[in-house]
C-alpha positions as CSV (number, residue, x, y, z in Angstrom):
1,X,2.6,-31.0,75.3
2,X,5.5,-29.5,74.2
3,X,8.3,-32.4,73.4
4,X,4.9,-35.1,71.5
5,X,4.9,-35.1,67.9
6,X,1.2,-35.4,67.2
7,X,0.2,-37.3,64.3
8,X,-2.5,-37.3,62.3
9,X,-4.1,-39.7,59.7
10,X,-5.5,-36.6,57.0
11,X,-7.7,-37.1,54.2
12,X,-7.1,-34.4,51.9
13,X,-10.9,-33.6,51.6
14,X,-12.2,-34.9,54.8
15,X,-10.0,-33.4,57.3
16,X,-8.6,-35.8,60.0
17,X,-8.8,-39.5,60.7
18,X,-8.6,-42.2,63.3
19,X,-5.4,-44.0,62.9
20,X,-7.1,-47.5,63.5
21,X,-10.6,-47.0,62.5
22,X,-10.1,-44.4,59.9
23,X,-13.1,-42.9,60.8
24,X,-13.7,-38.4,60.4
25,X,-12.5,-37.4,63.6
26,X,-13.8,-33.7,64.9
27,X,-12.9,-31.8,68.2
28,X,-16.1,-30.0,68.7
29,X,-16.6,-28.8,72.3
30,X,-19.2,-30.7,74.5
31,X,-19.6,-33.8,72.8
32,X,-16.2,-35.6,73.9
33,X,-17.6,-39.8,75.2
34,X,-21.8,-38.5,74.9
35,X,-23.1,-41.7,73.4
36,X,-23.9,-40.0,69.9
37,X,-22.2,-39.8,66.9
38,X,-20.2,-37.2,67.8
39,X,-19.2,-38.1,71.1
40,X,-18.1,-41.8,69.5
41,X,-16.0,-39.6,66.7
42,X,-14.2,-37.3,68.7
43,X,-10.8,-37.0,68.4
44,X,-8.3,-37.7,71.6
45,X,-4.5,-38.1,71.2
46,X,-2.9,-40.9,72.7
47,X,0.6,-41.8,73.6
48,X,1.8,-44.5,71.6
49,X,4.9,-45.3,74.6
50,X,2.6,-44.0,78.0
51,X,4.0,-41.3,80.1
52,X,3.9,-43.4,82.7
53,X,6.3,-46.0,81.8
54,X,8.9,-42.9,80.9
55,X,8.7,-41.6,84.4
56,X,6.3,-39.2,83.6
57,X,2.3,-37.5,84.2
58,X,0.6,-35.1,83.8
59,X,-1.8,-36.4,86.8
60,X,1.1,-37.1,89.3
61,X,2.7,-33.5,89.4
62,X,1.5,-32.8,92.9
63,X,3.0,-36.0,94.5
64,X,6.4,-35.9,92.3
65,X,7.9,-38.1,89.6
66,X,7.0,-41.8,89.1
67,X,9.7,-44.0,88.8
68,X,10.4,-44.8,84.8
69,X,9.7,-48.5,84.2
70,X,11.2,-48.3,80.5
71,X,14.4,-46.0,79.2
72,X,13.6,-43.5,76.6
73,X,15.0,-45.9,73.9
74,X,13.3,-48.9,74.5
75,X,10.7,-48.1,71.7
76,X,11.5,-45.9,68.7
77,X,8.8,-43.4,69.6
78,X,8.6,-42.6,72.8
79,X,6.9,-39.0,73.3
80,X,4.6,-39.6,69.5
81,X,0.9,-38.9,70.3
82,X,-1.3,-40.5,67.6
83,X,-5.2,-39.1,67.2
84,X,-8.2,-41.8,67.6
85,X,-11.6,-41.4,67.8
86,X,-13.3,-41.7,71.0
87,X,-14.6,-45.3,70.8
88,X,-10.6,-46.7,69.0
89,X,-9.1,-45.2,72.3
90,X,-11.4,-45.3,75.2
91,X,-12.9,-48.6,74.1
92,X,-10.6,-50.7,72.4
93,X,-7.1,-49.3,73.3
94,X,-7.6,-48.6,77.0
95,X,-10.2,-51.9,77.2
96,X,-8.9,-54.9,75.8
97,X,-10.7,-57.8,76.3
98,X,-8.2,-60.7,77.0
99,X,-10.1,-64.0,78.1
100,X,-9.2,-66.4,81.1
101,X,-7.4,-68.3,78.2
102,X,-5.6,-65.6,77.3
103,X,-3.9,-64.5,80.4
104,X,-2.8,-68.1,81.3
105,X,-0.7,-68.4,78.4
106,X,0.4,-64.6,79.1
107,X,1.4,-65.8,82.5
108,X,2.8,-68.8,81.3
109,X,4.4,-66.7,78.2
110,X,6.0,-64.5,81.2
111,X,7.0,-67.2,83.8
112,X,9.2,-69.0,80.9
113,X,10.6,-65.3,80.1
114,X,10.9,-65.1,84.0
115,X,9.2,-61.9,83.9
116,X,6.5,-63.4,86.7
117,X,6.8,-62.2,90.7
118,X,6.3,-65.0,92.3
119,X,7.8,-64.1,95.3
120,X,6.3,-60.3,95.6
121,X,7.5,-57.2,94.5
122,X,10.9,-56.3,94.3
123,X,12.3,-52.4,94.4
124,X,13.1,-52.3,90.9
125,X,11.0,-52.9,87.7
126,X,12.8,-54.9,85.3
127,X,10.2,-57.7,85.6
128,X,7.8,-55.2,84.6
129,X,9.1,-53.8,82.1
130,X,9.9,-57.0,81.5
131,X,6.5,-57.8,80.4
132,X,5.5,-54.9,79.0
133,X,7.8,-55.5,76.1
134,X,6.0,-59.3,76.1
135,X,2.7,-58.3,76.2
136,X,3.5,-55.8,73.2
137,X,5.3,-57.9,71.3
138,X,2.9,-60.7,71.6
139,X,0.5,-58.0,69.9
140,X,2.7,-57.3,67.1
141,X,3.2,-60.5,66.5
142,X,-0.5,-61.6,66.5
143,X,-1.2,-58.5,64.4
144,X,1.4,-59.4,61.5
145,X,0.4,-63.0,61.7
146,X,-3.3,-62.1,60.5
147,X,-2.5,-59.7,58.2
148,X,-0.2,-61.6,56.6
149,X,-3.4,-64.1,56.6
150,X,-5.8,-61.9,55.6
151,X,-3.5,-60.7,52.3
152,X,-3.1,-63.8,51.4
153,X,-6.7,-64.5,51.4
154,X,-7.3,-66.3,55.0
């Protein structure tokens, strides 16, 4: 991928990291998602801003461009590629476990934001994107909340 900037978490004397877990991280052939140890510590990149919502993919080059959902400078990185381990990115990234609880105050987070469709789908998606930025925000926000907790003892 010519225009990511990959980046890596290195340990000096381990070799390369998971940016969330911090776990060694190895590309050895054959082993990418097998449930072993080395399947569950394999490195993968992943977008930080997905192709997707930029208009692009690399799956979708056969039936043309998508339609961008967010401009290039919406988020301050939007082509960086960060390295996870296997379980980090195909488990908790691309998984997250939000409860019925959860999405009714995301849909009631979105409705007062009027990012909800109520009435279908329109052309555009500035509702979308819309919540995207929400849903991401509402992240960052939870995640600085309980750090800030968790430094100061909580």
């Amino acid at each position: 991928m010519p225009n990511c900037k990959e980046t890596t978490h290195r340990s000096s004397a381990n070799g390369e990291r998971c940016a969330l877990c911090r776990c060694l991280v190895h590309r050895t052939r054959g082993t990418y998602a097998t449930d072993t140890h080395e399947g569950r510590s394999h490195a993968t990149g992943h977008h930080l801003v997905p192709q997707r919502f930029l208009g692009k993919s690399a799956t979708r080059r056969k039936k043309g461009p998508r339609t961008a959902i967010l401009r290039p400078d919406t988020f301050p990185t939007p082509g960086e590629l960060l390295v996870f381990c296997y379980e980090c990115h195909e488990e908790l990234l691309h998984n997250p476990m939000l409860l019925e609880e959860d999405i009714r105050r995301l849909a009631e987070l979105f409705e007062l934001s009027e990012a909800s469709e109520p009435d279908g789908k329109p052309f555009e998606k500035v509702r979308l994107a819309r919540r995207i930025e929400i849903f991401h925000n509402t992240i960052a926000e939870g995640v600085r909340c309980l750090l800030a907790r968790k430094q100061n003892g909580g």
